[in-house]
N, CA, C and O atoms as a printed pandas DataFrame, in Angstrom:
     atom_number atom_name residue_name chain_id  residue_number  x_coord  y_coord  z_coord
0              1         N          UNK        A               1   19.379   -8.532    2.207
1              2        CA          UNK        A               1   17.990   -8.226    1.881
2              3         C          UNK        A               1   17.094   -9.387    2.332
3              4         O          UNK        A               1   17.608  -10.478    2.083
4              5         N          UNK        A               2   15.831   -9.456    2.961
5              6        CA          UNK        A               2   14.877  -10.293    3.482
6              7         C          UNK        A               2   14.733  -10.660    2.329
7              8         O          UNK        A               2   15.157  -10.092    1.323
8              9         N          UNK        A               3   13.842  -12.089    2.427
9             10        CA          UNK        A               3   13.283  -12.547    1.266
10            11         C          UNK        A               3   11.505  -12.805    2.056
11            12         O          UNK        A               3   10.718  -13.708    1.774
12            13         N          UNK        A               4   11.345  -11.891    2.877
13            14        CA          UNK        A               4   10.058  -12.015    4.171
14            15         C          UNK        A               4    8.782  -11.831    3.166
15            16         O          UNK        A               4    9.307  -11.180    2.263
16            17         N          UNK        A               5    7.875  -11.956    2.913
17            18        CA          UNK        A               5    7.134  -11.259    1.843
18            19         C          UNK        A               5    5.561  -10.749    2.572
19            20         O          UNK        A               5    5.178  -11.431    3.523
20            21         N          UNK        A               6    4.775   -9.700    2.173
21            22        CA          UNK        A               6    4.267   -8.924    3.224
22            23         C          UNK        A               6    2.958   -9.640    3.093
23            24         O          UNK        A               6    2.899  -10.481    2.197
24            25         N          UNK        A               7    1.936   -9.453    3.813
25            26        CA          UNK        A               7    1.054  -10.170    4.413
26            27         C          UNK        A               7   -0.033   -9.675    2.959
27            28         O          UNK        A               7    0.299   -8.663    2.343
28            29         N          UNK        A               8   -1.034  -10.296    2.603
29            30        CA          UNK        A               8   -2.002   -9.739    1.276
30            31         C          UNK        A               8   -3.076   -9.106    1.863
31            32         O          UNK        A               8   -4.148   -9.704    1.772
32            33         N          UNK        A               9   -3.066   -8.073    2.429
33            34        CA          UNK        A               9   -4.162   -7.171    2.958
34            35         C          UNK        A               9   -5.591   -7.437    2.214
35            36         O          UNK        A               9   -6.655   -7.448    2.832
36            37         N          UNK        A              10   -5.496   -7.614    1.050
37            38        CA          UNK        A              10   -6.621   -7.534    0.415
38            39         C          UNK        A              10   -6.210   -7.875   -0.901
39            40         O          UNK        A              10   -5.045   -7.614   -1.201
40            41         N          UNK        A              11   -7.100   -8.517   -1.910
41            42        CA          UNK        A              11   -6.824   -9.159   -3.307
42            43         C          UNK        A              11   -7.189   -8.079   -4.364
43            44         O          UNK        A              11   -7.407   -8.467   -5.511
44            45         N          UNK        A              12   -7.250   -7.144   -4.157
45            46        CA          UNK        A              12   -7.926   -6.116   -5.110
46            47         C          UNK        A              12   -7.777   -4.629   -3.989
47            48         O          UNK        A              12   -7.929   -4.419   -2.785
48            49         N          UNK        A              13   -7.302   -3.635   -5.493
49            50        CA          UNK        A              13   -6.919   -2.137   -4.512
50            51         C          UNK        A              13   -7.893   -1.379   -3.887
51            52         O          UNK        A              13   -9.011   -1.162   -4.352
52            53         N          UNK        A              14   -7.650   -1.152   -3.288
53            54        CA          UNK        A              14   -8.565   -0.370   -2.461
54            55         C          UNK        A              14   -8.760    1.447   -3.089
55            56         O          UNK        A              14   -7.804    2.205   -3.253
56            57         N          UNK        A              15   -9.813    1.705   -3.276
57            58        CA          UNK        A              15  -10.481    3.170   -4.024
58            59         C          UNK        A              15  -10.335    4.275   -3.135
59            60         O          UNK        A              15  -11.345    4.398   -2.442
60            61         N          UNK        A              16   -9.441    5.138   -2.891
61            62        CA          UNK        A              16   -9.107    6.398   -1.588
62            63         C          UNK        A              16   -9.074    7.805   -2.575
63            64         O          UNK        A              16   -8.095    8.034   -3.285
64            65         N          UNK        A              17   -9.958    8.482   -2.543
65            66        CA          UNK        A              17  -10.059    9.943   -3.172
66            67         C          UNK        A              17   -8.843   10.904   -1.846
67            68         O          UNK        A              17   -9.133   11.288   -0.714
68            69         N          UNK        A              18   -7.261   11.047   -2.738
69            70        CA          UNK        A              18   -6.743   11.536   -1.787
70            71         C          UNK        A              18   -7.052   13.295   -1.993
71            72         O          UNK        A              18   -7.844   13.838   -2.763
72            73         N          UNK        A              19   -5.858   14.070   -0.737
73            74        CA          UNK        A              19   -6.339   15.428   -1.295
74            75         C          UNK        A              19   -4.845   16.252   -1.597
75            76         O          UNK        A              19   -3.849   16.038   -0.906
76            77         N          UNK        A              20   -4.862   17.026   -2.510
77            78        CA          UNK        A              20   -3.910   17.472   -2.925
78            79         C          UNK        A              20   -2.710   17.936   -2.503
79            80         O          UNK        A              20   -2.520   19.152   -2.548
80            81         N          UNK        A              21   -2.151   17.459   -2.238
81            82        CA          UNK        A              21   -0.825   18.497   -1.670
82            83         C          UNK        A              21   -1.054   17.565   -0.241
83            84         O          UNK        A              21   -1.183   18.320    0.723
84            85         N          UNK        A              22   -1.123   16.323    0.078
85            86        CA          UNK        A              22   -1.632   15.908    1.375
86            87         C          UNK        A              22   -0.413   14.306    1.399
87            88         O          UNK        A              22   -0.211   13.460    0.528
88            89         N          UNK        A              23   -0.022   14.415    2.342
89            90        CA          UNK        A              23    1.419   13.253    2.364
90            91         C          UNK        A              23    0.343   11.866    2.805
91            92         O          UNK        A              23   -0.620   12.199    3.495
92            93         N          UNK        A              24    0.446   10.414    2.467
93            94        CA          UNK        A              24    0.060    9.444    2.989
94            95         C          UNK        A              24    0.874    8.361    2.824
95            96         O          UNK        A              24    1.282    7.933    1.745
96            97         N          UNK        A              25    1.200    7.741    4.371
97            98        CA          UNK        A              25    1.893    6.673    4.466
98            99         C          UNK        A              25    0.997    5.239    4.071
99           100         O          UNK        A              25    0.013    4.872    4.713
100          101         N          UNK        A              26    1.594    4.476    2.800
101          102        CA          UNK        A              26    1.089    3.317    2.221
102          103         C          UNK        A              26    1.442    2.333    3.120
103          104         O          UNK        A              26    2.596    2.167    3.515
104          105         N          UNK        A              27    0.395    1.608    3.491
105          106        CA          UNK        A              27    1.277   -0.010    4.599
106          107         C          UNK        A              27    1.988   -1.045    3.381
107          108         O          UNK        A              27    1.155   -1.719    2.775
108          109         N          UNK        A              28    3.153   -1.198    3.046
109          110        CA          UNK        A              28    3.470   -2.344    2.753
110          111         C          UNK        A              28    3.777   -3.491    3.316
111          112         O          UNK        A              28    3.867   -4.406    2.497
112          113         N          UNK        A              29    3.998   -3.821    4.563
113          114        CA          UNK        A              29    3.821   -4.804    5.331
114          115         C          UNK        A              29    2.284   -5.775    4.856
115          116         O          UNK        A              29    2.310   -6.944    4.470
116          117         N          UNK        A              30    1.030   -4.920    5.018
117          118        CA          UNK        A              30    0.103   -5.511    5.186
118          119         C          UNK        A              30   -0.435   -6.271    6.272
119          120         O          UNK        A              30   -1.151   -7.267    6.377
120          121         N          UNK        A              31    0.297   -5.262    7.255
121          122        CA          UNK        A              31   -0.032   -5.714    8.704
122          123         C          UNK        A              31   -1.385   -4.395    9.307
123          124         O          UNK        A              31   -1.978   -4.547   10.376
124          125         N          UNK        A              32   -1.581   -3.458    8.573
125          126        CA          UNK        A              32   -1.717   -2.299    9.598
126          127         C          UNK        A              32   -3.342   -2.456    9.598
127          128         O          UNK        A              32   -3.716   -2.782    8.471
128          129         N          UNK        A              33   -4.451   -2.319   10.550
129          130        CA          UNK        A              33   -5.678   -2.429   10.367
130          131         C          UNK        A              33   -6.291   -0.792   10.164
131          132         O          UNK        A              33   -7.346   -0.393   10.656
132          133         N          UNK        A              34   -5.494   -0.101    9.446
133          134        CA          UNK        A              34   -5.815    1.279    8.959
134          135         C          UNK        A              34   -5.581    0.812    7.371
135          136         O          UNK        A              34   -5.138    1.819    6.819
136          137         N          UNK        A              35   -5.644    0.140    6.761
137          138        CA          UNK        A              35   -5.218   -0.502    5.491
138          139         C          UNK        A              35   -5.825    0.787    4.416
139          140         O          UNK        A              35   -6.773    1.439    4.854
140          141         N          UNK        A              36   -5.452    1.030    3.467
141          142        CA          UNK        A              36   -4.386    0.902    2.794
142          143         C          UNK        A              36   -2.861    1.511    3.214
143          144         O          UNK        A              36   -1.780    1.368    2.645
144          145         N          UNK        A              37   -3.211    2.229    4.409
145          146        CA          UNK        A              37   -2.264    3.056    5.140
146          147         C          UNK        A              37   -1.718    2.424    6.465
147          148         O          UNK        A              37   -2.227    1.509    7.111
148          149         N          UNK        A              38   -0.759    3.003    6.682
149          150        CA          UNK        A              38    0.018    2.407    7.450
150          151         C          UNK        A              38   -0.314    2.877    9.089
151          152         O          UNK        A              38   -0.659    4.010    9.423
152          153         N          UNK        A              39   -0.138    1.826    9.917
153          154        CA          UNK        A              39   -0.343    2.050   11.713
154          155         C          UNK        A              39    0.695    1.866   12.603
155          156         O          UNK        A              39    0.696    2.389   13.717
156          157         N          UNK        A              40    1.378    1.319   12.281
157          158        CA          UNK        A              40    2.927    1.221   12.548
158          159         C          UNK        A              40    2.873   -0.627   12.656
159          160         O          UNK        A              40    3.769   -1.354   13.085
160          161         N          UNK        A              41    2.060   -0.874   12.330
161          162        CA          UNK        A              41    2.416   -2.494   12.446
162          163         C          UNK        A              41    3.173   -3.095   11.763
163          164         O          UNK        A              41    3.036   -4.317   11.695
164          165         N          UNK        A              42    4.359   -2.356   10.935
165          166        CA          UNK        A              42    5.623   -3.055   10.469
166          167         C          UNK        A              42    6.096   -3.184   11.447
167          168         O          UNK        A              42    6.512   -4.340   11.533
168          169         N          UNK        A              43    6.456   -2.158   13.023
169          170        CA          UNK        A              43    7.499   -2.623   13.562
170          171         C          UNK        A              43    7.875   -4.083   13.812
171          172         O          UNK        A              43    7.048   -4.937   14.132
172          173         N          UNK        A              44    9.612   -4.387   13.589
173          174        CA          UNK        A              44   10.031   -5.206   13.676
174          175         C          UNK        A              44   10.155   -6.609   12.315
175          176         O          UNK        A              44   10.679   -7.718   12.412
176          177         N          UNK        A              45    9.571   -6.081   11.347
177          178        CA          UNK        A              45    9.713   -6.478   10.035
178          179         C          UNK        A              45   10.685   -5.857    9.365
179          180         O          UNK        A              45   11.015   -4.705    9.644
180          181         N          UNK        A              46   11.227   -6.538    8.439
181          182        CA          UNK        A              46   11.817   -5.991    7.077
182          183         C          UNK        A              46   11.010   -4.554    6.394
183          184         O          UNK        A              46   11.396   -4.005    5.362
184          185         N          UNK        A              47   10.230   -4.257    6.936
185          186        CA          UNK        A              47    9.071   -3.265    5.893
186          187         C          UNK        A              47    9.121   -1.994    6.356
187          188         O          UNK        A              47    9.140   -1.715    7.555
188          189         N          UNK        A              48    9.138   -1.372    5.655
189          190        CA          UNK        A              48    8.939    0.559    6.056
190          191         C          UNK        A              48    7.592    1.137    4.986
191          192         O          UNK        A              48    7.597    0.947    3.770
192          193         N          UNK        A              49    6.923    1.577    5.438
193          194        CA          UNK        A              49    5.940    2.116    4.671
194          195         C          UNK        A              49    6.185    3.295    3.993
195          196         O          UNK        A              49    6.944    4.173    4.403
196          197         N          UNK        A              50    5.298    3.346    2.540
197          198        CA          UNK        A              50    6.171    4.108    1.524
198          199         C          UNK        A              50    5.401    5.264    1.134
199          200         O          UNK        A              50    4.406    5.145    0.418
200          201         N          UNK        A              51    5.827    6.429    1.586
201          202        CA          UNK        A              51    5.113    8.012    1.519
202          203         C          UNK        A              51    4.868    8.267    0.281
203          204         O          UNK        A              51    5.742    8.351   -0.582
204          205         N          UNK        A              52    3.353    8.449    0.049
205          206        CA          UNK        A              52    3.219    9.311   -1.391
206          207         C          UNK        A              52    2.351   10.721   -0.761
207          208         O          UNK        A              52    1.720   10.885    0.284
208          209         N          UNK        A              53    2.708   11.794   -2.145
209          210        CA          UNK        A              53    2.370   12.398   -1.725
210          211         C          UNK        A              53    1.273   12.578   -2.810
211          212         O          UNK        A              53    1.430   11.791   -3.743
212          213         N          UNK        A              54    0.057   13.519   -2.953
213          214        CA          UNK        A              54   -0.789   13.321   -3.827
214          215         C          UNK        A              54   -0.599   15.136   -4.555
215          216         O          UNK        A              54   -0.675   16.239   -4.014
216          217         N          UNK        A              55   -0.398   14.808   -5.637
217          218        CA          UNK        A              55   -0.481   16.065   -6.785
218          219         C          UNK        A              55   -1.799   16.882   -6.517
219          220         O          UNK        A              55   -1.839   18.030   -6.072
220          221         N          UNK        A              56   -2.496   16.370   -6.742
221          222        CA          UNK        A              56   -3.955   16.864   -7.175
222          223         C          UNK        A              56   -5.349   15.957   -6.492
223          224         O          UNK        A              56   -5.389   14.726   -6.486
224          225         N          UNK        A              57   -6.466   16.869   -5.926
225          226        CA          UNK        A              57   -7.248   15.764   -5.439
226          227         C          UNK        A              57   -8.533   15.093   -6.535
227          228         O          UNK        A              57   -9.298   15.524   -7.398
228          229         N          UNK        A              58   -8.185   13.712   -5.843
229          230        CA          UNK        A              58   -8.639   12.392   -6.664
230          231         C          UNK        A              58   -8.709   11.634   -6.728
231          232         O          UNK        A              58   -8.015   11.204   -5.807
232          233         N          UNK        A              59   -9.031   11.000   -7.127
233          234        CA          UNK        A              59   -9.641    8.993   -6.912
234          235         C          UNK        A              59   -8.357    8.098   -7.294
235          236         O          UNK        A              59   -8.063    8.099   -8.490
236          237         N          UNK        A              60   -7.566    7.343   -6.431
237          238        CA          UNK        A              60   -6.531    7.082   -6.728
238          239         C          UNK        A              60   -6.978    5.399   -6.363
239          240         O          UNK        A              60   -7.793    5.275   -5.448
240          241         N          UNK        A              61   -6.380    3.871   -7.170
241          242        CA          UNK        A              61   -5.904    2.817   -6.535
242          243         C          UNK        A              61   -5.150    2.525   -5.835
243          244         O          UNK        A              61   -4.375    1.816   -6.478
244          245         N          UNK        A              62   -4.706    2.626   -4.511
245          246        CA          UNK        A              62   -3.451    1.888   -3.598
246          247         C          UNK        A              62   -3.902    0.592   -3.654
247          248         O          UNK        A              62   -5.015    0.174   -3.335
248          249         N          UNK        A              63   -2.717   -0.167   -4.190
249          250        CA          UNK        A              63   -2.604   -1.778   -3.910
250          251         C          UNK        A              63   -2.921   -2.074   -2.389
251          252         O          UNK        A              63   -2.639   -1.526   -1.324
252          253         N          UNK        A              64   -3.564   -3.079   -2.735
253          254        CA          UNK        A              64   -3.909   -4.284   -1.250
254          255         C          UNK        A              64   -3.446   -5.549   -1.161
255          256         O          UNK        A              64   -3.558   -6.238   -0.147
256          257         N          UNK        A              65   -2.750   -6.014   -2.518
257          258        CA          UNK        A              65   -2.002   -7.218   -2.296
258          259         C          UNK        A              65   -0.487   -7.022   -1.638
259          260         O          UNK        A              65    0.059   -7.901   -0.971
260          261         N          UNK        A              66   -0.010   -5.976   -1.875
261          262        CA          UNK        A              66    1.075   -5.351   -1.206
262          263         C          UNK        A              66    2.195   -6.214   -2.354
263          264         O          UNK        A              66    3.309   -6.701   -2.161
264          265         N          UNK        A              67    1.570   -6.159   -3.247
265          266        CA          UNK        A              67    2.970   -6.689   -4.464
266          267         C          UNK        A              67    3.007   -5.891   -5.535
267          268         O          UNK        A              67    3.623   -6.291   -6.524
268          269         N          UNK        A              68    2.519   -4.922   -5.551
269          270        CA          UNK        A              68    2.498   -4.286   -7.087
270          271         C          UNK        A              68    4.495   -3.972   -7.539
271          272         O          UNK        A              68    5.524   -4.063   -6.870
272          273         N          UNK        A              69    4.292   -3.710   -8.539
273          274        CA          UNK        A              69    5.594   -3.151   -8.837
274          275         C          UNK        A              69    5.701   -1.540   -9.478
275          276         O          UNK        A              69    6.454   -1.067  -10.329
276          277         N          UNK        A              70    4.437   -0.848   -8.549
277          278        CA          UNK        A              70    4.504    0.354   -8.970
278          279         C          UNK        A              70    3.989    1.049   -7.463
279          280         O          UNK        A              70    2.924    1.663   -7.523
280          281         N          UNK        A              71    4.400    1.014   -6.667
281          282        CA          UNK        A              71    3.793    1.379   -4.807
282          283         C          UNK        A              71    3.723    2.730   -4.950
283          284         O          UNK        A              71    4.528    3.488   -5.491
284          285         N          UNK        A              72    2.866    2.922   -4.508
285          286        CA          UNK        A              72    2.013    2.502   -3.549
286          287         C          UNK        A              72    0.357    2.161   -4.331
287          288         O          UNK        A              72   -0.635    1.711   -3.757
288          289         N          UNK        A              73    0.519    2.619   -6.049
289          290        CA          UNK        A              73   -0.582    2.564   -6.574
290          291         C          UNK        A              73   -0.544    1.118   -7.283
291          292         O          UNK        A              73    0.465    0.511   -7.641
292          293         N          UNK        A              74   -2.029    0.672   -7.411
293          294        CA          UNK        A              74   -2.155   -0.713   -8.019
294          295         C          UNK        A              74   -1.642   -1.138   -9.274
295          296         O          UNK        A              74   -2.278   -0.656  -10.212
296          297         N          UNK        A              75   -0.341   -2.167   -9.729
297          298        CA          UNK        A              75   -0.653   -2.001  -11.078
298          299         C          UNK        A              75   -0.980   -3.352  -11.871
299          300         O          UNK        A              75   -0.323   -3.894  -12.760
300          301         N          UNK        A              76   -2.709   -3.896  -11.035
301          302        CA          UNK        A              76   -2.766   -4.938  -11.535
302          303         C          UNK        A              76   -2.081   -6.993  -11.190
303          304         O          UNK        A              76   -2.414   -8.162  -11.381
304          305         N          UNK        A              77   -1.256   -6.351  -10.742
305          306        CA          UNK        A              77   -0.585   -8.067   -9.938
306          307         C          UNK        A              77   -1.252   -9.119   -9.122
307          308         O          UNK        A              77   -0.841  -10.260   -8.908
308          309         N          UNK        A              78   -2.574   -8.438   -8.613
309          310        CA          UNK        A              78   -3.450   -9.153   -7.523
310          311         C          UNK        A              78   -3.652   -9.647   -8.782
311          312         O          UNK        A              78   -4.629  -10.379   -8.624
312          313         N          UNK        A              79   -3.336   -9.704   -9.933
313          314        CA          UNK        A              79   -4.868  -10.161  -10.816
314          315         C          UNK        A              79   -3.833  -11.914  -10.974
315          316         O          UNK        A              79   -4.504  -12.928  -10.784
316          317         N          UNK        A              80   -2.750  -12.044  -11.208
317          318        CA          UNK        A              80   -2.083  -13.084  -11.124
318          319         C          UNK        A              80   -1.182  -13.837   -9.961
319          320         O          UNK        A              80   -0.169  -14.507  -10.162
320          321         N          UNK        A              81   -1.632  -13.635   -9.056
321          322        CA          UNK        A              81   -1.885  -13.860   -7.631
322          323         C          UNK        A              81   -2.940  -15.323   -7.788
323          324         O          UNK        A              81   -3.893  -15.440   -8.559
324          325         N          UNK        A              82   -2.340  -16.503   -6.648
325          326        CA          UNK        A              82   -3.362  -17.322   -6.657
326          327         C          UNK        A              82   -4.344  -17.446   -5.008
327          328         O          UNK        A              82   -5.320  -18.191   -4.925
């Protein structure tokens, strides 16, 4: 397992009203300049970007520090981040 850790796209999640029944690839790398979503700029990293799919349409948090421990949605970790 890498111990590589992904780039901090942003310090705070980013606000995406997804749409229901609609698949979106999350960048965890924190390489992709389509952010919060992925462009393929993991290739060649440890990182694969992580498909959610959305239930219902709505205002969702995707993390931008790319550390949460709940991916692809925010749960708060940027906040203890220095």
């Amino acid at each position: 397992m890498s111990d590589e850790q992904p780039v901090i796209a942003k310090p705070s999640p980013y606000a995406i009203e997804v749409e229901g029944g609609r698949n979106y690839l999350w960048c965890a790398c924190g390489r992709s300049d389509n952010q919060p979503f992925c462009d393929g700029s993991h290739k060649g990293t440890s990182f694969t970007p992580v498909k959610y799919t959305a239930e219902k349409t709505e205002w969702l948090w995707f993390c931008g520090c790319k550390r949460t421990g709940s991916s692809p949605l925010c749960d708060g970790t940027h906040k203890a981040l220095d």
